[in-house]
N, C-alpha and C positions, 0 to 999 in steps of 0.2 A: 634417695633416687634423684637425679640432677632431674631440672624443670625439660619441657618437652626443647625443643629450638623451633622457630620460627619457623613455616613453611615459606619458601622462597614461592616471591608472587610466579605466576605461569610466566615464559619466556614472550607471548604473543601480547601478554598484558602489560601494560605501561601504567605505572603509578599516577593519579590526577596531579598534575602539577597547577602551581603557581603562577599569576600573570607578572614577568616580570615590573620591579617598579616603575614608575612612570617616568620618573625623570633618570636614566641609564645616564653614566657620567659617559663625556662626548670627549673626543681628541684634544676639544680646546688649540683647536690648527686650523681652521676654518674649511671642515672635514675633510683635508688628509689625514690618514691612520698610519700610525706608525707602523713600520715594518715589522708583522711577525701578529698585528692585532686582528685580522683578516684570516681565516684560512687560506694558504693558494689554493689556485681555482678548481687544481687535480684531486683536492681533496673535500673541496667545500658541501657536496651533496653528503659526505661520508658525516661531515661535523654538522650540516642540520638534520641528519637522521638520526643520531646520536642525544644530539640536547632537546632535537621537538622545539616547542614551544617556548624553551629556557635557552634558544640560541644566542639572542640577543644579550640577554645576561650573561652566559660566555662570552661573547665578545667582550663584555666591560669590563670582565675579570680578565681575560687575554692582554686588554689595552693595560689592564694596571702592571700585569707582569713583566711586558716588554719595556714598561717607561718608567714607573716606581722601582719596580722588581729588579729594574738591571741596574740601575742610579744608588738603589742600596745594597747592591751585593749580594741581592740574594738569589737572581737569574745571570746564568752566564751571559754577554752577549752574543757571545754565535747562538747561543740557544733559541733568541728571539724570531731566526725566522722561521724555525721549524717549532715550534710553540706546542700548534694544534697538535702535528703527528708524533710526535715524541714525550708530549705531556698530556697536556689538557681530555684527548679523547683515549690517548692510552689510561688513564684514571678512571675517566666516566664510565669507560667500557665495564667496569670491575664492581659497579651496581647491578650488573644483571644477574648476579648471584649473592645478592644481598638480600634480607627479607624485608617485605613492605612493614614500612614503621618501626623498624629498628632504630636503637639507639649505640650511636657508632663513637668509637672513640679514634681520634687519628693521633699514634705517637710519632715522633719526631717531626712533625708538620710543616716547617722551616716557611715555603712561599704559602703553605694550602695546600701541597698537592700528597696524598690527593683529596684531602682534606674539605677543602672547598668549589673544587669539582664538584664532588658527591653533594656537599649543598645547594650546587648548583644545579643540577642534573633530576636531584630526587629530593623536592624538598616535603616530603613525607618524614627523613631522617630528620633526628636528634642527634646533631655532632657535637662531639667537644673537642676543639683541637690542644695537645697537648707538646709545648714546645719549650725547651729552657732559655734559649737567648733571647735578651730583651728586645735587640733590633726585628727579630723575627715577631715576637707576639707583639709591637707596634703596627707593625703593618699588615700583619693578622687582625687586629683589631680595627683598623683604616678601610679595611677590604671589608670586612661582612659587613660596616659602616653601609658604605659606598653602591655597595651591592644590594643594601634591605633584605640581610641574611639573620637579620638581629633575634628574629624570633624561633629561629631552629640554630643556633651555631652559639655555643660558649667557648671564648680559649682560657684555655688554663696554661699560667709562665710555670713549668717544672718539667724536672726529668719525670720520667715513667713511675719509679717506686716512689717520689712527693705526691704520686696523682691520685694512688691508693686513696681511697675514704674522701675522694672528693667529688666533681660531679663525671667525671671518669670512669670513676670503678664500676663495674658489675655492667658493663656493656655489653650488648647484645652482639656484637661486632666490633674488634679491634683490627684496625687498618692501619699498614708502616709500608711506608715506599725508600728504599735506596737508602737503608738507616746501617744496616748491620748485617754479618752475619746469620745464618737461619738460629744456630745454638743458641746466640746472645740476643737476637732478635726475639726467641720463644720467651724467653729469663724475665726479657721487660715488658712484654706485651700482654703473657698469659695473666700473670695477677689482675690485669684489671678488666677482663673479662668474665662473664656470670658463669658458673657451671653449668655447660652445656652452650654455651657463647662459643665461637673464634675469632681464630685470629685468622686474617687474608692478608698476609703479605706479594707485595708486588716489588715480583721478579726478574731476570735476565735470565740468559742464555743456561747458568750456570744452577738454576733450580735442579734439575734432576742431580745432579752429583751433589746439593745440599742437603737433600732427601735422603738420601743415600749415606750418605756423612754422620746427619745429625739423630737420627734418628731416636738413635739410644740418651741421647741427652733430652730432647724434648719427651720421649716417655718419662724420667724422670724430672722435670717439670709439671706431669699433670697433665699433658697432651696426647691425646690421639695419633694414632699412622698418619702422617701430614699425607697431603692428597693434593695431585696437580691440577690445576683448571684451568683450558684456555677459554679466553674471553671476546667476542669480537669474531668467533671462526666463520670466514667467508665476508665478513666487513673490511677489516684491516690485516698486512702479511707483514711480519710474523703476529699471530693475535699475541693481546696480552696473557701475561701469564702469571698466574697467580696460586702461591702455597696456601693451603687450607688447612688449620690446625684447629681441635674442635676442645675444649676443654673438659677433660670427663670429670678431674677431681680438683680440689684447690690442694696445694704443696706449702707449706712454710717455708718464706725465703732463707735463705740460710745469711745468714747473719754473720758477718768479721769479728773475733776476737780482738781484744785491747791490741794484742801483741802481731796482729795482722793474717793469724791462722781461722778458718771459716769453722762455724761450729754447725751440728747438726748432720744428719746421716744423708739427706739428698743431692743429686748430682748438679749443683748451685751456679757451676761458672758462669750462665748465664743470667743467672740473679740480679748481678750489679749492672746500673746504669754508669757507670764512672767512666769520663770520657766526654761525654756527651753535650758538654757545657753546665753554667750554672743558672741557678738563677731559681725564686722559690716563691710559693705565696699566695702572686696575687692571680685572682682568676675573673671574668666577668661574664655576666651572659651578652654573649658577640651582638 
């Protein structure tokens, strides 16, 4: 019989947070912020209701995205000025359905999002961000630095099936934003959730007709009726939105033959991470 799931804290109740650290890294411009590190002003009551008391800490992770984040490739530039609405609090919003003290795994992590939101936002969680390129878990690593996220936050450099058996697996919560497909999305994400864990994927427009779609390949994966949730309703338009997959049993991945044919009886396409970059190994606590 899978372990109980965690009761999600009340909606009205907010997790005890953290004082951020004392010394938040500054512009270093003799305080102008760069564009896109600020909320605009239409939406800045919406982003200190959101963070609380870890506003300020958003901001230093905001400033690393717009100025690090776009210099290495890994944030678009037009994305920087809309930051807050299009990222940063579209992410955090997607702890209001996570349970107090969970331990979250985030696959394809690339900047942190929303990875490091959430240890931004609720540092109650136990993250480990799980990402294959090197340039990426660099500045994954740079960021929970910089942040004093060190003691809730490990990344681990790998695809999803290397994360198996590492400080990854058996998450109480596995989070993927803007990675893949729901089918293939389900393939890498479920294994490394606890029986009776999920998976909360963060979605667009196109969720309900993924739902719809996938259905029959995530039952065979070992997952549940995926289940819609919005996030944010009456905060932000459109709220976030987010797929919920619950894991009821574990599945054997199915495994490639020498000669390139999958062996084993379950519906596998999603299994494989291939694609997704390389890279193997090494992990640290962030």
């Amino acid at each position: 019989m899978p372990p109980p799931s965690f009761p999600a804290s009340p909606p009205s109740a907010s997790p005890p947070s953290a004082s951020p650290p004392s010394a938040v890294p500054d512009s270093g411009s003799g305080g102008a912020e760069p564009e896109g590190a600020l909320p605009p002003a239409e939406f800045l009551g919406v982003a200190r209701q959101v963070f609380g008391d870890r506003f300020e800490l958003a901001v230093a992770y905001a400033r690393l995205l717009v100025t690090d984040g776009v210099v290495r490739g890994l944030i678009g530039p037009r994305e920087a000025p809309r930051i807050w609405e299009r990222h940063l609090v579209n992410c955090a919003l997607m702890s209001e359905i996570i349970p107090f003290g969970a331990s979250v795994a985030d696959v394809g992590s690339g900047a942190g999002l929303p990875g490091i939101v959430l240890a931004v936002a609720r540092p109650d969680l136990n993250i480990t961000l799980v990402e294959p390129l090197a340039r990426r878990t660099a500045f994954l690593d740079e960021a929970v630095d910089a942040l004093g996220l060190s003691s809730s936050v490990t990344v681990v450099r790998g695809r999803a099936e290397e994360a198996i058996g590492g400080p990854a697996a058996g998450a109480d919560v596995v989070t993927a934003r803007a990675v893949a497909p729901l089918d293939r999305l389900t393939g890498w994400c479920l294994p490394l959730a606890r029986v009776g864990g999920r998976l909360l994927a963060l979605k667009g427009a196109s969720a309900a007709d993924e739902l719809a779609e996938h259905g029959a390949v995530i039952a065979g994966l070992g997952g549940g009726e995926p289940v819609l949730r919005l996030c944010g309703v009456g905060l932000i338009d459109p709220p976030t939105t987010v797929v919920e997959i619950v894991k009821e049993r574990n599945v054997v991945p199915v495994r490639p033959k020498p000669g390139g044919k999958a062996e084993g009886s379950g519906r596998g396409s999603g299994a494989k991470a291939g694609g997704r970059g390389s890279g193997r190994g090494r992990s640290r606590r962030g």
